[in-house]
Each structure stands twice: as structure tokens, then as C-alpha cells.
N, C-alpha and C positions, 0 to 999 in steps of 0.2 A: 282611251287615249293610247296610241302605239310608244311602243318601245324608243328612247331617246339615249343622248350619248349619258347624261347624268342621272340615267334614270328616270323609269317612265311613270308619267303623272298617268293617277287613275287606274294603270295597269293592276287587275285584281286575279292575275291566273302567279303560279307558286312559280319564281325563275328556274329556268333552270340552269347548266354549266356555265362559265363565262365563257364566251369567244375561243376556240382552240381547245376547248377540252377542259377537266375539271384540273385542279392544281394541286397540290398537298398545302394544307392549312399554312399561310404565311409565306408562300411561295412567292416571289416576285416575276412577275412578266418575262419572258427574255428569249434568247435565241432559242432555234430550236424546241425540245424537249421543256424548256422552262417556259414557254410561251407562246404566245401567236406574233406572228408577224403581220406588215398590211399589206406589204405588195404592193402592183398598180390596183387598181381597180376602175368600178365604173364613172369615176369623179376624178379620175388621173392619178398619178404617184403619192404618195403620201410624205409628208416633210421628212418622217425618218420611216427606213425600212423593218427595223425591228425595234426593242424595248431592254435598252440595258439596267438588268440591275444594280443597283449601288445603294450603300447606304442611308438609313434617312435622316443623319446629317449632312449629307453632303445636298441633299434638295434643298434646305434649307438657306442656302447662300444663294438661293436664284428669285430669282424678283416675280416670278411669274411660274404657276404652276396650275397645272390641268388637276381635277379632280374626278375620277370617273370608280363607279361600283356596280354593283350586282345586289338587288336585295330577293327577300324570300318572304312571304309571308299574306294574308290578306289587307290591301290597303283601308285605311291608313296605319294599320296595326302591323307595319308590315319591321325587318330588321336587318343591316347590315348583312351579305354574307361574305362579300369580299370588297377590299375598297384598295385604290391605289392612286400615288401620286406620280405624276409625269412631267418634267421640264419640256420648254421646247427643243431640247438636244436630244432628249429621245433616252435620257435616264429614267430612271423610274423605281419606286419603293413601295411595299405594301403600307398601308396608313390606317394604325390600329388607332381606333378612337380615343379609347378609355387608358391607351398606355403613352399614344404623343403631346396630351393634352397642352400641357404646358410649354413645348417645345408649337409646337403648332398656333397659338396662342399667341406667340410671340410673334413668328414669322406674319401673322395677319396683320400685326400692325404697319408692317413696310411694304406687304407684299401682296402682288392680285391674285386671286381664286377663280379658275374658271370651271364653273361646272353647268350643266345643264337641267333645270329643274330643283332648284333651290329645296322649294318648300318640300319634295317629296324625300328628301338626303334628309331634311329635319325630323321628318317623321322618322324615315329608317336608323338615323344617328340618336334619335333621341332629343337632341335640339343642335345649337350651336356652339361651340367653343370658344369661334375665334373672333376677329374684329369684325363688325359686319360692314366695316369699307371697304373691307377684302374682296367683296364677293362682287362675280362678275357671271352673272347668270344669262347663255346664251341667248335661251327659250325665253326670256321678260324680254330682255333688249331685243330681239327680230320683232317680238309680239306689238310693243311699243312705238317700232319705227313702222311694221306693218300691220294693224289692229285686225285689218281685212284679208290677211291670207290664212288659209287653212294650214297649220302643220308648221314650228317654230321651233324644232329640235336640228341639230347640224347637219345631220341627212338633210332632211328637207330642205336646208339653207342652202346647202351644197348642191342638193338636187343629186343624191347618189344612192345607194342600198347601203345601210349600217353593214359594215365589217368587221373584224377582229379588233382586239382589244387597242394595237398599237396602232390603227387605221385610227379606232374611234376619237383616239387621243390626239390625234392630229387636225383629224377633224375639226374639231372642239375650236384646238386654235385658228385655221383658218376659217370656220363661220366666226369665230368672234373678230379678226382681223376683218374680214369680209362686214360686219352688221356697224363696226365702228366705223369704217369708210363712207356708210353712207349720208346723202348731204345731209337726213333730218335728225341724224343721231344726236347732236350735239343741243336739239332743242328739248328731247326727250331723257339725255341723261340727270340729268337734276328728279324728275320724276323715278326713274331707278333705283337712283341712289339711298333721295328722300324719303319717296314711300315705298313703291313697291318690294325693291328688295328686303328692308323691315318691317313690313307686312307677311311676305315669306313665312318666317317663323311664328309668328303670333296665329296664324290662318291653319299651321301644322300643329301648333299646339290644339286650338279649336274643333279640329278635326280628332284628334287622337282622346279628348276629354269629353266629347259629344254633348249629350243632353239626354235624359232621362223621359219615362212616358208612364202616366198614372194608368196602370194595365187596367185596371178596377174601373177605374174613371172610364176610361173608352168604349170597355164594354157595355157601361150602362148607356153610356151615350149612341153605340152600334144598336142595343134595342131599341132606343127611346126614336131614331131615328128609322128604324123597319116600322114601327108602328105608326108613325108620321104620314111615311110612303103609301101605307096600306090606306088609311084613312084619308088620303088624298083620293087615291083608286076610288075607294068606296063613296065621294061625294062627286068626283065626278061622272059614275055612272049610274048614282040616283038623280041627278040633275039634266042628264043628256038622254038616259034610256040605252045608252050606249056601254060594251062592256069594250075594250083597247088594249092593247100593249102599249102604252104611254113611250114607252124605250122605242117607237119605231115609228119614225117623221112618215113614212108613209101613210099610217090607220092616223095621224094623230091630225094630219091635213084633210085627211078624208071626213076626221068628225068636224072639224073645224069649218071646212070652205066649202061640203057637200050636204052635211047633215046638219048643222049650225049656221050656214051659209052666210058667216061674214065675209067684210070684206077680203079679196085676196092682195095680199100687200106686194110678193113678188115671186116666180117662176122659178124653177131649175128646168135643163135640162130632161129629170126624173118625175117632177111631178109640182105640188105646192112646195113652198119654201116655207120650214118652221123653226127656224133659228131664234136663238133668242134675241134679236134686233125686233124681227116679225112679231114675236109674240112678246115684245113690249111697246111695241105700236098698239096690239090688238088691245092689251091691258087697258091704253087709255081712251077706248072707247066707253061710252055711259054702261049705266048698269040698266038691265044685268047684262049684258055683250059681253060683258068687262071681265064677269067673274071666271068662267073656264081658263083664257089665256092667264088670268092670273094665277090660277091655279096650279095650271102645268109649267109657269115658271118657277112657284114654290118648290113642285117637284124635281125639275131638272136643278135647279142650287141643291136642294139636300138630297138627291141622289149620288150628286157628284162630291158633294161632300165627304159619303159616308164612303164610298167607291175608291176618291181619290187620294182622303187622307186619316178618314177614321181608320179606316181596316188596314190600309198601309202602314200604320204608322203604332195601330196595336200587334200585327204581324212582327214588327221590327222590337218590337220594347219585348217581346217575346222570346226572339233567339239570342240566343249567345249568351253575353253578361246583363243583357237590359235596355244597354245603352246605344242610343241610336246616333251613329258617326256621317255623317254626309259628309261629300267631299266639294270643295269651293275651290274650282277654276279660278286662274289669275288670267291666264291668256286663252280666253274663248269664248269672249266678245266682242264685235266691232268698236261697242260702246266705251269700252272702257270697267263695264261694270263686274262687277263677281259675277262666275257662274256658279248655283248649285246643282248637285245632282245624290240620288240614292241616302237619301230621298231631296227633293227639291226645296228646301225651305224657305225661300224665296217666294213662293207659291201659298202659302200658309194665307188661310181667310180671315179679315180681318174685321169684318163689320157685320153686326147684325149677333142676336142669341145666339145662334147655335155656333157664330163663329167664336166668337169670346169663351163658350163654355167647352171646345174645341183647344182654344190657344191656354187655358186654363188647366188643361192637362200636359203640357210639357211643361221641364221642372228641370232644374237643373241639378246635376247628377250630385253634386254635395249639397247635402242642408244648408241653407244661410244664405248662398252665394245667388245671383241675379244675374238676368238676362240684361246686355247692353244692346239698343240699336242704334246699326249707324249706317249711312247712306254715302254712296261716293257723288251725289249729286246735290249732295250740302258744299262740295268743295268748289269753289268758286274758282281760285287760282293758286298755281301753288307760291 
């Protein structure tokens, strides 16, 4: 995911300086030497030309405040390294977590929160503070009103290149000005509100607590699965006469449609077609016709099995602490549905032995505690 104005979802490279240069620890944005300014730029003027500092009581009497930072770290493990608040008038205060709490706290219950990329602030903050009616997350609301466009951070909405620190704050407000205006916002803010924005945090905790992987378990199951393979090799080439690279649709058609000469189901380009559609037509032809194609669809499931989630997924319970963290997209599907990625668990095989004794080996990283699933296509209406 690229870099956004509240912080970029996904982004797994270490930040570096904010906008204008680094600052001395607790430094506030501002003219000059204390900050960057926005200038014009390629989206036009920015609401305010520089970033005054002021105290952080004095934000606190404004109804409406920009939230924008800098974090460091590997996502989702990633942490705070500078964080700031900004009115529309173009004030603006460093906003230490762990020391405004209770003043901040306060202010969420009267007052909106605009930041970009919610759930990714949760990770880096550690959770939330404040009221979550506060929150007015750019990147969910464009995502919501447009499911189908790529790119939902206020550059993108703007249609501009991310700028300095008091560009980006400006920003912020006019894509959220900009995404309220449009006709379907108003059918989509209940959805926001209701779920997605407190989904946010529940989805950052999930990521940051991962799930565990029985390293023992896998391995036995990565042999017990090479010998499977092997032994599929070895009966199909006492049955055919034939010895193949199974991995490669070209010898696998040639034994198939030349030397076996069943039916041919359908053409590429390249040569025969041996997809797995083909070789389960082929499968239900009588015996023995029947037995090769079924064969070799045994083998392409448990090859890709071991390929796609055995070894991935004992690689991962391997580095680090154990625990394997995937990170779950809120806006990065047309559908509406969670994305996962690194690793995909969405994807995870569910039917059949070797899937079960597969899903058998992830565990959740405390004792006691249980997997829930849930599906957003149990929701009918909100």
C-alpha cells in the first residue's frame, strides 16, 4: 500500500524523516526552521500556508481536528514516531499519546477526528483512546462511497503528490470536505459509522496478536506430504510406462492426449489444455480412463498445498517471535469484503484430510483462547 496522509496501510519499509526535515523530539510544526510549509502545489494552494504552533489546550476548544504522524517500525508491529494535531486555521500541537490521554478523551466526545487510515494509527498508538464517534477516517469513507477505485488516501482524492507536513493537513480536510459532498455519502455513512470504523480497531488488535503455528506439526506434515507426491510419481509411471515432470502441462498433455489418447477436452494456443476443469471432466470418465486424471489431480491439491501453505506458513512460525501476523485490508475490495495478505488466510483449505490436519496446526498464540469465524456476507442489511 503507498504512503497516505494518516499513515500508510501495509507500508512495511522503516519511515523515514517527516516532511521538511527531522525535528528535535516534541517539536511542533511551524514557520520556517520549526517546520514545513505547503505552498502551492500540484492540487493548487493549500487552506493554510504554514503550521502555527500553539498550545494543546488551546486545540482543544475546536470542534474539528486533523490527526496526522509518522510511524517506524515493521507493520503491523509498527510505533508512533511523531504524531500531530492540526485545526482548520492552520494551528497546530505535537499529540503525545500516553500524556494527552485524558484531555483527548474528552474532547472525542464533542468533537470529529480526521485522520487517514484508522486502523493503521491503532496499531502504531497501541489502540484507542478516544470516543470512536470521533473518528472520521478519509480512506473507509472515499473506499465506501467508491469500492471500485484504486487509491482512497487524500492525495488520491485530490489527485495530487503528497506534500509537507502542512500541505498534508490540509489536505486531509479538503478530501474529507470533498468525499462528504458526494450524492452517495449519506447512504454509506451509517455503514462507517456502525461498522467499519469499529471494526478499525478490533481488525489492529487481530493483526498485532496474530496466531501461532505447531512448527513440529508442519514439518511432519511437509514430509508426510513429499512422500505422498513421490508415490503418486511412482504409480503413475508404473501404470503409463511413462516417466514426466508432472509440474509441466506440456509432458502432462502429451501423456495424456498422445500416449493415453483420451479424449481432448479443450486447446490453448500452446498446445492441450490440462487445467484442473479438464482433468475433472477426464476423472469422470469409466475406469480405468479415469484413474490417471485422477491422479494427477490428487497431486496438483497436495502439491499446492504443501508449496502454498505448508512451507509458507512453517517459514513464518519460524522467524521472529512465532507468531504469524497477516494484515486484513478494509478498503481493497470492490465487494465490500476483508482483504488478507502475508500471508493470505482467507485462502486457508478447508475440506478434505489433509486440509483439516493443515487447519489443525494453527493455534492460537495463548492457551485457552479460540478461533472465531465470521463472514461479512452473513450480513443481510445493516
Amino acid at each position: 500500500s503507498r504512503p497516505g496522509a494518516g499513515g500508510p496501510p501495509g507500508d512495511r519499509r522503516r519511515r523515514g524523516p517527516p516532511p521538511g526535515g527531522p525535528r528535535r523530539p516534541g517539536a511542533a510544526p511551524g514557520r520556517g526552521a520549526q517546520g514545513p510549509t505547503a505552498g502551492g502545489g500540484p492540487g493548487g494552494p493549500a487552506l493554510f500556508p504554514s503550521l502555527r504552533p500553539v498550545p494543546p489546550a488551546e486545540l482543544w476548544k475546536e470542534p474539528r481536528l486533523a490527526l496526522l504522524y509518522t510511524a517506524e517500525g515493521t507493520y503491523p508491529l509498527t510505533r508512533i514516531r511523531e504524531s500531530f494535531l492540526v485545526s482548520p486555521k492552520g494551528d497546530s500541537a505535537p499529540f503525545l499519546v500516553q500524556e494527552n490521554t485524558a484531555e483527548f478523551a474528552g474532547w472525542t466526545s464533542r468533537g470529529e477526528l480526521l485522520l487517514s487510515g484508522f486502523k493503521e494509527w491503532c496499531s502504531a498508538a497501541g489502540g484507542f483512546s478516544g470516543n470512536l464517534s470521533s473518528v472520521r477516517d478519509v480512506q473507509l469513507a472515499h473506499y465506501l462511497v467508491h469500492p471500485d477505485v484504486r487509491g482512497h488516501q487524500p492525495s488520491d482524492i485530490l489527485n495530487k503528490k503528497e506534500g509537507s507536513l502542512a500541505e498534508r493537513a490540509s489536505d486531509l480536510f479538503a478530501a474529507w470536505d470533498k468525499v462528504v459532498s458526494e450524492p452517495h455519502y449519506k447512504e454509506v455513512e451509517p455503514l462507517l459509522s456502525r461498522i467499519e470504523t469499529p471494526l478499525s480497531p478490533v481488525l489492529s488488535r487481530m493483526e498485532r496478536n496474530g496466531f501461532a503455528a505447531d512448527a513440529e506439526g508442519l514439518r511432519r506434515m511437509d514430509r508426510d506430504l513429499a512422500a505422498q507426491l513421490m508415490a503418486i510419481e511412482r504409480t503413475i509411471q508404473e501404470v503409463t510406462g511413462e516417466q514426466i515432470n508432472l509440474n509441466s502441462p506440456k509432458q502432462v498433455g502429451e501423456l495424456l492426449f498422445n500416449v493415453l489418447r483420451l479424449p481432448v477436452i479443450r486447446k490453448t494456443k500452446t498446445g492441450f489444455s490440462t487445467d484442473v476443469l479438464v482433468l475433472e471432466e477426464l476423472s469422470r470418465l469409466p475406469d480405468p480412463l479415469n484413474k490417471i486424471p485422477r491422479l494427477m489431480l490428487e497431486y496438483r491439491e497436495l502439491s499446492k498445498l504443501q508449496s502454498s501453505f505448508v512451507a509458507p506458513y512453517l517459514k513464518l512460525s519460524e522467524e521472529g517471535d512465532g507468531v504469524i501476523r497477516s494484515t486484513f485490508e478494509q478498503a481493497a475490495t470492490g465487494t465490500g469484503r476483508l482483504a488478507s495478505h502475508n500471508p493470505n488466510v482467507q485462502t486457508v483449505p478447508l475440506f478434505g484430510e489433509w486440509a483439516q490436519r493443515f487447519r489443525s496446526c494453527l493455534v492460537p498464540v495463548v492457551r485457552g483462547n479460540s478461533f472465531v469465524a465470521a463472514d461479512y456476507s452473513q450480513i443481510a442489511k445493516i
